[in-house]
N, C-alpha and C positions, 0 to 999 in steps of 0.2 A: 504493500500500500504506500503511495506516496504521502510526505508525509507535510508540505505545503503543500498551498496553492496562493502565487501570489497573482495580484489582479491590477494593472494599472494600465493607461493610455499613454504613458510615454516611454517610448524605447529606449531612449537614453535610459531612462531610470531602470526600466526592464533588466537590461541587458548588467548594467552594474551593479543591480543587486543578484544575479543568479550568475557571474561570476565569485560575490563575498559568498554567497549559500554554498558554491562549490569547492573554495577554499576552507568553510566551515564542515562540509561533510554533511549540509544540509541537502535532504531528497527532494527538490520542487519542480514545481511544473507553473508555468510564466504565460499565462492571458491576459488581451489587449481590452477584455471589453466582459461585464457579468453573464453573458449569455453562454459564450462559449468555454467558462467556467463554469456553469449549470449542466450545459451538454456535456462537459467533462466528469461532473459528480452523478448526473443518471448514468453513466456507462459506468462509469469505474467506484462510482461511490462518494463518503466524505473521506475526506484528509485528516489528517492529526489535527492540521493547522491551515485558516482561512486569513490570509491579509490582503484588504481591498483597500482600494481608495474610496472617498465618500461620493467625489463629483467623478460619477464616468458616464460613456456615450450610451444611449439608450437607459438600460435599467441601472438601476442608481446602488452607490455603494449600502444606503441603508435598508432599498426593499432587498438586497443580495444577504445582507444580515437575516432581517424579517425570513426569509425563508428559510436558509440555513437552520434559526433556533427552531422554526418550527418543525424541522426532521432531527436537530439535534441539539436540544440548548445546553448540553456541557459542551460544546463544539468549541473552542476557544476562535474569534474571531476576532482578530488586530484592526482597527479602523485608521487609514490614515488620508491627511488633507493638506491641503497648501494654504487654507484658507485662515489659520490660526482664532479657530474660532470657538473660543469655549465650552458655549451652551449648544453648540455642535457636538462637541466630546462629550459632555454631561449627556445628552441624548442619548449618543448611542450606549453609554455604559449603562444608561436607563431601559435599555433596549435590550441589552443582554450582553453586548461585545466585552472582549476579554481586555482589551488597553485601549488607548488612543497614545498614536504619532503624530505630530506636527514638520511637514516639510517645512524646510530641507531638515532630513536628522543625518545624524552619525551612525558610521557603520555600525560601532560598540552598539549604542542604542537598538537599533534595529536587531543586530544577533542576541542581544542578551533577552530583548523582549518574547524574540523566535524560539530560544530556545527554553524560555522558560514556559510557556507555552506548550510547546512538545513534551515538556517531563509533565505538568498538569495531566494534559490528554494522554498521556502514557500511564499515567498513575490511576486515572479513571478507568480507563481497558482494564486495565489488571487487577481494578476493584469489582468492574463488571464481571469478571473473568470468572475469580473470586467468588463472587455469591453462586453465580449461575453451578461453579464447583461444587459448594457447601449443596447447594440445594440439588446437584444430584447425588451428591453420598448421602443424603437425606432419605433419597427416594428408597423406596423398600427393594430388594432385590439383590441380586451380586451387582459390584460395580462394572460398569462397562467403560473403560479406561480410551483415552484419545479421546483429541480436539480437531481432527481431519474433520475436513465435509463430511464426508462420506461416514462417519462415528456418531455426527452430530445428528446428522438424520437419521440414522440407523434407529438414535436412542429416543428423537422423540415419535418416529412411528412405533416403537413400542410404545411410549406412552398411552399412543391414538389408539392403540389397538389391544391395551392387557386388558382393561376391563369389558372384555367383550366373549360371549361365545365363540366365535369364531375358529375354524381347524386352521393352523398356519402351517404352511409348509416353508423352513429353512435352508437355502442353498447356498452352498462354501466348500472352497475344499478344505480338506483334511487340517486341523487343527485351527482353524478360524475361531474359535469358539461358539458353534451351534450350541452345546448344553447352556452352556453360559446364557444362551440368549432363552434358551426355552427357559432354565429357571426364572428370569428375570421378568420373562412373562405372565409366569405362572403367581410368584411372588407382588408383582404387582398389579394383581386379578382378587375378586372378592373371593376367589376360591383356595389363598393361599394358606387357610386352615387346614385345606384337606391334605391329601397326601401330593407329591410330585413322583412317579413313576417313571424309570428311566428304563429303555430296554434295546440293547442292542439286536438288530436284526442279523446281522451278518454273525453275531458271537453264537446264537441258537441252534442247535442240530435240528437240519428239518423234521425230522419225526417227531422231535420233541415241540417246536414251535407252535401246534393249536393247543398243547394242552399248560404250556408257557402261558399261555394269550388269555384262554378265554379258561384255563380249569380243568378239573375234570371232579366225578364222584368216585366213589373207593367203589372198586374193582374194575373199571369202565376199562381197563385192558392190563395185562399183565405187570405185574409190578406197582400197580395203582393201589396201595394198602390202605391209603387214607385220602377223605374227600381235601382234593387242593382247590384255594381260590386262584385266578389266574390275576394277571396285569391288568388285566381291565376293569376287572370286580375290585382289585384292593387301589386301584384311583377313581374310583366312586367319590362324588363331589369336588375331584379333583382334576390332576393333568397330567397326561398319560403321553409321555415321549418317543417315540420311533426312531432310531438313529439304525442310520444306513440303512433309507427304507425301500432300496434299489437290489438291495441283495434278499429280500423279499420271495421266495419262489412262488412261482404265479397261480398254483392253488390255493395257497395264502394269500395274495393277494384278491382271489375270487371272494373270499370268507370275508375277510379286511370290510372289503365296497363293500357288502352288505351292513355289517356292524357301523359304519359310519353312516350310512343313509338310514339306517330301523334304528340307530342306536338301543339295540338289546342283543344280547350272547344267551348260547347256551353252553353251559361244560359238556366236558366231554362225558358222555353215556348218560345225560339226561335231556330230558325231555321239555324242562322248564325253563320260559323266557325271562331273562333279568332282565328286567331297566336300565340303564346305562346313562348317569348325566354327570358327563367328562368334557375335557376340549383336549383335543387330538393336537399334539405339535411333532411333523413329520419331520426330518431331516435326511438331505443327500447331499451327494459330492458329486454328481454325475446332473447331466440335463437329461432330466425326464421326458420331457418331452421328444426328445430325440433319440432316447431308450424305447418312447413309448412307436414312434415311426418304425421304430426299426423291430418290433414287437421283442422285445427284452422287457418291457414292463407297460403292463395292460393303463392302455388308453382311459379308460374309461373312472381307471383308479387315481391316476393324474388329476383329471380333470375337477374329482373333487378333495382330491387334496388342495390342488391351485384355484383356494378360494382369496389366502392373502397369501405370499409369497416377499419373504424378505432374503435380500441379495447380501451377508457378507463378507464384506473387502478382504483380500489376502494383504497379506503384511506388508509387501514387497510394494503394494500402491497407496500407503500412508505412512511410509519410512518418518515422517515426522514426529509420531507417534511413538516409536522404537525409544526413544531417553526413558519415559514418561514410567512408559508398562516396562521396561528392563529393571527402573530405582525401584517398581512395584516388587516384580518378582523379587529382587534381592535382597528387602525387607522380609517377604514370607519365608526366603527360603534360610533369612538368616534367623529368624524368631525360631524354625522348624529343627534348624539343625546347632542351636542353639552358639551362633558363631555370630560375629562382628561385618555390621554392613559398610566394609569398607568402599571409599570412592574409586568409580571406575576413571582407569584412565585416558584421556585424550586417543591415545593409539588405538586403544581397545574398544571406544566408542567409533572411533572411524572404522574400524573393522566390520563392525555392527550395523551401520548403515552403508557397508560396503557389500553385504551379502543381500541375497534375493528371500531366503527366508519361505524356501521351499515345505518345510512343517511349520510354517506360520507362527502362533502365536504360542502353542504346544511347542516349536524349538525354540524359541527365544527364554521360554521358561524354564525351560530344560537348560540352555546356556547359561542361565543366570544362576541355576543352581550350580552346575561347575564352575560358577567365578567364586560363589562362596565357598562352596570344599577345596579346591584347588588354587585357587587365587589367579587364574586365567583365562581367558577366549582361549577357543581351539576347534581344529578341525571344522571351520567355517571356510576358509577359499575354494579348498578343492569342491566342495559342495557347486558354491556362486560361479565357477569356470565351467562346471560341468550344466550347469544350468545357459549358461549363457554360451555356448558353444551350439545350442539349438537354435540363435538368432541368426536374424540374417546380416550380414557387412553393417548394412546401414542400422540396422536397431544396435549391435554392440558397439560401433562407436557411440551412437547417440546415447547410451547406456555409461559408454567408458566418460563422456564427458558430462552428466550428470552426479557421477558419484565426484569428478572433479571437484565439481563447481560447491557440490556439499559439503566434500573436504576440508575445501579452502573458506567458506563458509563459517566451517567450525572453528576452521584454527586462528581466523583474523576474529570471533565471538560475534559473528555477524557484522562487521564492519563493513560499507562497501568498498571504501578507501582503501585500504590493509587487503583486499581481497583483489581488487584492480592490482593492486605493485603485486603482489606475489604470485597473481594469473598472468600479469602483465599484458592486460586489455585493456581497452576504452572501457570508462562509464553507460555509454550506450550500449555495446558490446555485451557486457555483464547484467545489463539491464533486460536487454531483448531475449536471452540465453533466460535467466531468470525466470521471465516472461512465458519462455517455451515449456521449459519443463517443471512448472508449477511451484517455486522455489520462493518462500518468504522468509528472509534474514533474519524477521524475528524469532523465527521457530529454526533456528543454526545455531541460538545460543548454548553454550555445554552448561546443562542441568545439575551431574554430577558431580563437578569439581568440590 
């Protein structure tokens, strides 16, 4: 995010203040007139920091104000004029603006006011941050860790969707955290009294899986001594998980569509219909749908699994995230094995965001526990080579030059100055790269030191 937006109709002055910003290491972007800074804030958003003139061509520095507090009135917004006029400044600071300047100022002036500005509006983020934090470690459920997009929405269509009947089908590969998501569903559902049932489909011996599922009565076949209740009877009232519901064999899945459409089971060797009021959370690693084309998994049982359907993210595409749930892990797994969570370091963090993160979020925890028993990363490259040796020319350099650009990221603490000298690129250059591969220097700061 850029982090001005300065606003004036004289280039002269344009031009010599966004050379002092760029000697300051200040981020801005430099408009002749309010308009085409409005059309800058709808595409791209607000800035940290807004400094206009009062008197400009068309809309005026103080309706540019007016509108700003009205999308964001901690927005800090600098007013400045040539016109040395008081009850001008008392205006606007009545109005909500963050200072008033009076032309001609001094450089000092102007960066001391810019920047202090910037740590305001940096302090309020991080308070916004902050609650919006507390208030999900609040929320009932396991925590779901990351601030990616892709986390963010993830967490509030759970919200949209726990207290609801609903059967939800979850798709991710292999150690994403599907459980994680169905408990959290289930926990923040009015049915998180009841029980949470978890049942691997693929761990079941077929022969054994109907009578897993749905029961049976004592004798109903050889070795049956005593009446069992199954998986579905004992998440009665409650929520009933399916993991790897792909490796399903498809007589079981005939029985399955029934029991979700009637919701009632019988055990096995009786005759009597139970009631069944549960909410079904499936889980895969494969596209169904595309199992189901290719008949490996019956159409029709899809169809009503994918009534909501939540997609998520592999690790490898919210690498930003990777600090966050690593300091996680290595608090649990230092409490667990009763050791000291010492800081990871710099080397070992770039290694971290250097790999792909093929077992997701199940390897990362896994590493974390080897840095507390052992005190190191290991055996992550060959992994990340071998993974990336399936890309084509042009993905693995674009690959090879984003882990760059993070690197160097990390090591200057997100600075872009520090990062230009030791990439030795232009500002623009490091900008547009950024730009591509979705890169915000605020989330490059190191967490763990």
């Amino acid at each position: 995010m850029c982090h001005v937006y300065f606003i004036d109709d004289e280039y002269d002055l344009r031009a010599a203040v966004e050379q002092s910003f760029e000697l300051a290491d200040i981020d801005a972007q430099f408009f002749p007139d309010a308009e085409s800074a409005l059309l800058a804030i709808q595409a791209n958003g607000l800035p940290h920091v807004v400094i206009t003139d009062i008197c400009l061509p068309g809309i005026s520095g103080h309706d540019l104000l007016n509108t700003i507090i009205n999308k964001d009135p901690d927005l800090p917004v600098i007013m400045v004029t040539g016109h040395g006029d008081i009850s001008m400044a008392v205006e606007s600071i009545h109005r909500g603006a963050y200072d008033f300047i009076e032309k001609p100022f001094s450089n000092d002036r102007l960066l001391d006011t810019t920047k202090r500005a910037i740590e305001k509006r940096t302090l309020t983020i991080e308070n916004q941050a902050l609650k919006r934090s507390l208030k999900a470690s609040q929320t009932l459920g396991p925590r779901i860790i990351g601030d990616t997009q892709s986390i963010q929405e993830l967490r509030a269509t759970i919200s949209h969707i726990a207290d609801t009947n609903a059967d939800i089908l979850l798709f991710g590969e292999t150690g994403t955290g599907k459980e994680l998501i169905a408990r959290s569903l289930h926990e923040q559902s009015s049915r998180r009294e009841q029980n949470f049932v978890a049942v691997n489909c693929g761990a079941v011996p077929e022969n054994l899986l109907e009578s897993e599922l749905y029961g049976h009565e004592k004798g109903a076949f050889t070795g049956a001594d005593s009446k069992r209740v199954g998986k579905f009877e004992f998440a009665q009232g409650g929520t009933l998980f399916l993991d790897e519901i792909e490796s399903m064999p498809m007589q079981a899945q005939i029985k399955l569509l029934r029991v979700l459409q009637e919701r009632l089971i019988e055990r096995v060797g009786s005759n009597t219909l139970i009631p069944l009021d549960i909410r079904v959370i499936a889980a895969t690693k494969v596209d169904l749908k595309q199992a189901a084309e290719e008949g490996l998994f019956r159409q029709d049982l899809y169809y009503r699994l994918n009534v909501v359907t939540l997609d998520l993210p592999p690790l490898r595409s919210r690498k930003e995230d990777i600090p966050a749930l690593f300091h996680h892990f290595l608090l649990v797994a230092a409490a667990r094995y009763g050791k000291t969570a010492t800081a990871l370091p710099k080397t070992e963090l770039h290694t971290l965001l250097a790999h792909d993160w093929p077992g997701n979020v199940r390897e990362l925890r896994n590493t974390a526990e080897r840095f507390v028993l052992l005190g190191k990363i290991a055996q992550l490259g060959d992994q990340c080579a071998q993974t990336n040796a399936d890309l084509s020319l042009t993905e693995q350099v674009s690959e090879f030059e984003k882990r760059a650009l993070e690197h160097a990221l990390i090591e200057c603490n997100g600075s872009i100055k520090d990062t230009m000298d030791k990439l030795n690129i232009a500002r623009k250059t490091l900008y547009d790269k950024m730009q591509k591969y979705g890169l915000d220097k605020d989330k490059y700061k190191t967490e763990l030191e």
